[in-house]
C-alpha positions as CSV (number, residue, x, y, z in Angstrom):
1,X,-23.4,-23.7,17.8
2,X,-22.8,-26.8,20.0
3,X,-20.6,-28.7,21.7
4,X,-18.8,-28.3,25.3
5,X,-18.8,-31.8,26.8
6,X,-19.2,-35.7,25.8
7,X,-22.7,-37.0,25.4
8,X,-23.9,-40.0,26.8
9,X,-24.6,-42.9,24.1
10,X,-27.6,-44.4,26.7
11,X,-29.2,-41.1,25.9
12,X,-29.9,-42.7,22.1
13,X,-29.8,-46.6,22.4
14,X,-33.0,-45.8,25.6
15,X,-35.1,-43.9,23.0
16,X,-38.1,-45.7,21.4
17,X,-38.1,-46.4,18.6
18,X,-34.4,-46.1,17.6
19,X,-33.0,-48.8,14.6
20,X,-29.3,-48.4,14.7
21,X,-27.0,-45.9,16.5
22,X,-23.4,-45.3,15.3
23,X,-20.8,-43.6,17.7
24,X,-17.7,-44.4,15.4
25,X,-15.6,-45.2,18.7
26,X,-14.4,-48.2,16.9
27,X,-10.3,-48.5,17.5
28,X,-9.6,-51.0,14.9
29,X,-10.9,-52.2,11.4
30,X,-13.0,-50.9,8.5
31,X,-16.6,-51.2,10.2
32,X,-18.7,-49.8,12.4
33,X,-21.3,-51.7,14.3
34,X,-24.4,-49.9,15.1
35,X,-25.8,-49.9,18.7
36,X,-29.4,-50.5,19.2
37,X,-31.9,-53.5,18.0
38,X,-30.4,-53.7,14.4
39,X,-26.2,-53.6,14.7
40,X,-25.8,-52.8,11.1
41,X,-22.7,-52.0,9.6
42,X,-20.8,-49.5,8.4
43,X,-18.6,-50.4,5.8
44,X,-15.6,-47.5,4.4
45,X,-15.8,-46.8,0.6
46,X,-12.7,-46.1,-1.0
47,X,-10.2,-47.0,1.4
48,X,-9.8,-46.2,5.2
49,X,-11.0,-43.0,7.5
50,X,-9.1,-41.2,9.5
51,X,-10.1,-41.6,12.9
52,X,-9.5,-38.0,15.0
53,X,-9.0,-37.2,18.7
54,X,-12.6,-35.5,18.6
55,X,-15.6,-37.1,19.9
56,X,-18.6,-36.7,21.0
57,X,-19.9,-40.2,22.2
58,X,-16.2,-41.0,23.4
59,X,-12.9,-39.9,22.6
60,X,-12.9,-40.1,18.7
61,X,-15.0,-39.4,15.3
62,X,-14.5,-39.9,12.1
63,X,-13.0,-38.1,9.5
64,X,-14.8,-38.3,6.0
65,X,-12.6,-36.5,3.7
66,X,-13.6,-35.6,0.2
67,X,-14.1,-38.7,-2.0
68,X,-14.3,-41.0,0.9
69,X,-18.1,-42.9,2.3
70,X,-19.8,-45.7,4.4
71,X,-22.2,-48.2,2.8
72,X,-23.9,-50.5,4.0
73,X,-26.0,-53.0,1.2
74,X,-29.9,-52.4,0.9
75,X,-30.1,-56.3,1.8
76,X,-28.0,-56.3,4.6
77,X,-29.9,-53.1,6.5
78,X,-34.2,-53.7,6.2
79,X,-35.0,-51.9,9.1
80,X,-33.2,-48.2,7.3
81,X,-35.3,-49.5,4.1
82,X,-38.3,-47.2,5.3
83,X,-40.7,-47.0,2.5
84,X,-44.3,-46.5,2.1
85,X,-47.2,-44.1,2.7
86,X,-47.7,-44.2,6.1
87,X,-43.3,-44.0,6.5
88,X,-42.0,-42.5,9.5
89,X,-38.0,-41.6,10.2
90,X,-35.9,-39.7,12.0
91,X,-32.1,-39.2,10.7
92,X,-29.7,-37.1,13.4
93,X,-26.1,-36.7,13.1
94,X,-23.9,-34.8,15.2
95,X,-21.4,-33.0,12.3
96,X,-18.4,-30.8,12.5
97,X,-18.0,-29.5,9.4
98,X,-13.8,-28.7,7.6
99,X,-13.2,-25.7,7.1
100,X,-12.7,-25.6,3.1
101,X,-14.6,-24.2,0.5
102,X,-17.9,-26.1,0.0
103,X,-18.1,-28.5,-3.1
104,X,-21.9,-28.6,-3.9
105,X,-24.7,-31.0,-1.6
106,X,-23.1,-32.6,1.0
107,X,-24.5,-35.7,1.7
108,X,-25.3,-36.9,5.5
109,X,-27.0,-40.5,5.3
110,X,-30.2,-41.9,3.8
111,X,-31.3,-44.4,1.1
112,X,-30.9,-42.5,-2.0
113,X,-29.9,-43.0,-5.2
114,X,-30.6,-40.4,-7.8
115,X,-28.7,-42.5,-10.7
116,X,-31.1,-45.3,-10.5
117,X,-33.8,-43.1,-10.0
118,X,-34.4,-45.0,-6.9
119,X,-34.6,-42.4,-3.9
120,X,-36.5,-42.3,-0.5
121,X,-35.0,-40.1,2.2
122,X,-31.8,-38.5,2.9
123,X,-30.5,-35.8,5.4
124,X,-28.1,-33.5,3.4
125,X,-26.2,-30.3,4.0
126,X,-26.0,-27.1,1.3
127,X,-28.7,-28.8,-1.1
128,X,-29.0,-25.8,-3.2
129,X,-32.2,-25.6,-4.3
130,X,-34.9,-22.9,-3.6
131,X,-32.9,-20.2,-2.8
132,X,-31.1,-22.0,0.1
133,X,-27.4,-22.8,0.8
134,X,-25.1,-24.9,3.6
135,X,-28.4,-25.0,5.5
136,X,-29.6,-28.9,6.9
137,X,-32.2,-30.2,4.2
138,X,-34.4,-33.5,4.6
139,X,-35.1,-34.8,1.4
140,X,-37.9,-37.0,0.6
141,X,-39.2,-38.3,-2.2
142,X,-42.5,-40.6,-3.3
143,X,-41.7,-41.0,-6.7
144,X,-37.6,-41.9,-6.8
145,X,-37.2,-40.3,-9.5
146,X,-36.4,-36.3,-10.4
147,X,-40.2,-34.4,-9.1
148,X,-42.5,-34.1,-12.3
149,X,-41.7,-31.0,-14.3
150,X,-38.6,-30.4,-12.9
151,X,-34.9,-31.7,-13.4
152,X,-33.8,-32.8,-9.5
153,X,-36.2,-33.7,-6.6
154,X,-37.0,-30.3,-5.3
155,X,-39.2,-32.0,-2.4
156,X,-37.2,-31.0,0.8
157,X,-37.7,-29.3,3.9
158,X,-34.8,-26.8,4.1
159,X,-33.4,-24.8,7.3
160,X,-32.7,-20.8,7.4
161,X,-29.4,-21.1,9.3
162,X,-26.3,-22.0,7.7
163,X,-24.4,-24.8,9.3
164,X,-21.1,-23.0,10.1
165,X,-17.2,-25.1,10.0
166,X,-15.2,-26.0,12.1
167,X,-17.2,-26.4,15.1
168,X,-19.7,-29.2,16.3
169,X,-23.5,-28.9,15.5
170,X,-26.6,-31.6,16.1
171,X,-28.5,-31.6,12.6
172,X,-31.3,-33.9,12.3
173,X,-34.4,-34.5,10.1
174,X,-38.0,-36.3,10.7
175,X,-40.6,-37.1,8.7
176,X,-44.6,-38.2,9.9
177,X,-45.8,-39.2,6.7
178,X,-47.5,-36.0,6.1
179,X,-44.6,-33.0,6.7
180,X,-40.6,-33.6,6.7
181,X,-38.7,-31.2,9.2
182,X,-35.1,-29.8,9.5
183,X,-33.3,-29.1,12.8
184,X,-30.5,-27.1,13.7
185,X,-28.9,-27.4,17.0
186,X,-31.9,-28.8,18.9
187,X,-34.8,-26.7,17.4
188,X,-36.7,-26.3,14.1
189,X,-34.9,-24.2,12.0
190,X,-38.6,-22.8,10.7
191,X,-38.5,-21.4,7.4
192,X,-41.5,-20.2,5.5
193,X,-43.0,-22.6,3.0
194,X,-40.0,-24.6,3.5
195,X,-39.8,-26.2,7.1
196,X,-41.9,-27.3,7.7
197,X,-42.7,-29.1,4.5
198,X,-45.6,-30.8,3.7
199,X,-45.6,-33.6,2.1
200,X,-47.9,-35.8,2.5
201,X,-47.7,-38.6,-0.2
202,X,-45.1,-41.2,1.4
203,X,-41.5,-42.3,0.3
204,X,-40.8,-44.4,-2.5
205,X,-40.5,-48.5,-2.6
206,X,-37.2,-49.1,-4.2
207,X,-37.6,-52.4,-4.0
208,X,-35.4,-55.5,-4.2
209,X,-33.0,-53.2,-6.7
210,X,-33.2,-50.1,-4.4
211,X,-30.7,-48.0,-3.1
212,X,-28.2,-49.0,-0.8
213,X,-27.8,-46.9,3.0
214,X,-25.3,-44.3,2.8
215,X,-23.3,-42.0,4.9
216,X,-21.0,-39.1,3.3
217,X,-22.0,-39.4,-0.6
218,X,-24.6,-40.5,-3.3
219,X,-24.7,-42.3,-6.4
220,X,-25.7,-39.7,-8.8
221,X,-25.3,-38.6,-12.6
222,X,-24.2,-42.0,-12.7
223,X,-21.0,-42.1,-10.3
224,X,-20.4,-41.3,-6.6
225,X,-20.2,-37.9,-5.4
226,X,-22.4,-35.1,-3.1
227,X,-19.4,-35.6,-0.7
228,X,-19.4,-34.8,3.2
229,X,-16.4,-33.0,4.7
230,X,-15.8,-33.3,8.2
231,X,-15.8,-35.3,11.3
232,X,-18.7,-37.8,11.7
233,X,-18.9,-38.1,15.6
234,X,-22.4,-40.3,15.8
235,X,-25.2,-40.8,13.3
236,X,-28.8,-42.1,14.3
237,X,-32.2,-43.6,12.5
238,X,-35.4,-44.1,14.1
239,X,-38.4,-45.3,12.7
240,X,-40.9,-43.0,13.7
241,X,-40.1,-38.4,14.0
242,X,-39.0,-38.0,17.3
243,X,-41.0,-34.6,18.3
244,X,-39.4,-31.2,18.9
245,X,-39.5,-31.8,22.7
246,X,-37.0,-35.1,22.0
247,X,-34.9,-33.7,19.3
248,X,-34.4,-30.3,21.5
249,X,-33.7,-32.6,24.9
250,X,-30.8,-34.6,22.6
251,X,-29.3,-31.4,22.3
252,X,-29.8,-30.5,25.7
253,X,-28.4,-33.5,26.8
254,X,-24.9,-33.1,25.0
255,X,-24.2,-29.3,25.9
256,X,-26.1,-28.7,28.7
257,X,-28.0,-25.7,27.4
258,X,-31.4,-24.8,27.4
């Protein structure tokens, strides 16, 4: 469990390798700018979020209720179009999740559009697959589509924690190319078999057509849905996996814990 005291937004934008940084501090409008090289933004899906009195790179967050997302378009966002078999990410996201009953996935961010069969990576909460449940998943796929001789994509390194509501927590994912990794609160939330996960085989090109970068929900069985609940209070990307030393010094760095 984490939280205690503000964290300082320098502590992302001064990290190598970093493509966009969202602290959702934004008083007015329907965008958020990124901070960082690549000030992509955020666009709200299906009308305006609440903005809450509960921050953690400032005073506020944001409140992504059930049925509500951000988008921005694949062409307007390259640098989060990370492809390839040599790829290399990091998605965190600092998430306090509502206390309601859970509705299935819940989506964080990524490129990943199951629909279209075009997916590549995405950080999601409560994936539901292998045995697992509400823990912090990082899904990757090579092939876009579902994994051969299955229905979904089942490639995922999955937590053995449960993300618990109502109370702030740092999730984040990485991937080298050759293993994707979950983290819980600072550290790997090592499961056996599971995360870490090898996979060594590179995420998919989508192409010109590909999926679009999400926060909150993805296109799948052919509408929107996988819905986050809960305040947003900053999301990050980074194109290479930040090691456990930076991850755990992130977390650190927010709640003053070892």
């Amino acid at each position: 469990m984490s939280g205690g005291r503000q964290a300082d937004a320098a502590a992302i934008t001064g990290i190598p390798g970093l493509i966009s940084f969202w602290d959702f501090q934004e008083r007015d409008g329907n965008e958020y700018v990124a901070k960082g090289l690549h000030p992509y933004r955020l666009k709200e899906m299906n009308g305006a979020a609440e903005r809450v009195q509960d921050g953690v790179f400032g005073a506020y967050s944001v409140n992504v209720t059930h049925g509500k997302w951000l988008s921005i378009p694949r062409s307007d966002c390259p640098e989060l179009n990370i492809h390839g078999p040599q790829a290399k990410l990091t998605v965190a996201a600092w998430v306090n999740r509502a206390v309601i009953a859970s509705r299935g996935c819940e989506f964080i961010a990524g490129i990943w559009n199951e629909t279209a069969r075009k997916r590549q990576y995405g950080m999601f909460l409560n994936l539901e697959i292998w045995d697992s449940a509400e823990q912090v998943c990082g899904h990757v796929s090579a092939v876009g589509g579902p994994t051969p001789g299955y229905k979904y994509c089942m490639t995922s390194s999955i937590g053995a924690t449960p993300v618990s509501k109502g109370e702030w927590h740092f999730i984040a994912f990485t991937y080298d190319s050759a293993e994707s990794r979950a983290y819980l609160d600072g550290r790997l939330d090592q499961r056996e078999a599971f995360n870490p996960y090898s996979y060594p085989d590179g995420l998919f090109d989508g192409g010109e057509e590909g999926a679009d970068f999400t926060v909150g929900a993805v296109n799948r069985s052919g509408e929107i849905g996988n819905f986050y609940n809960g305040l947003l209070g900053g999301l990050a990307v980074f194109n290479r996996a930040l090691s456990e030393e930076e991850i755990h010094s992130l977390h650190q760095q927010w709640t003053g814990k070892s």
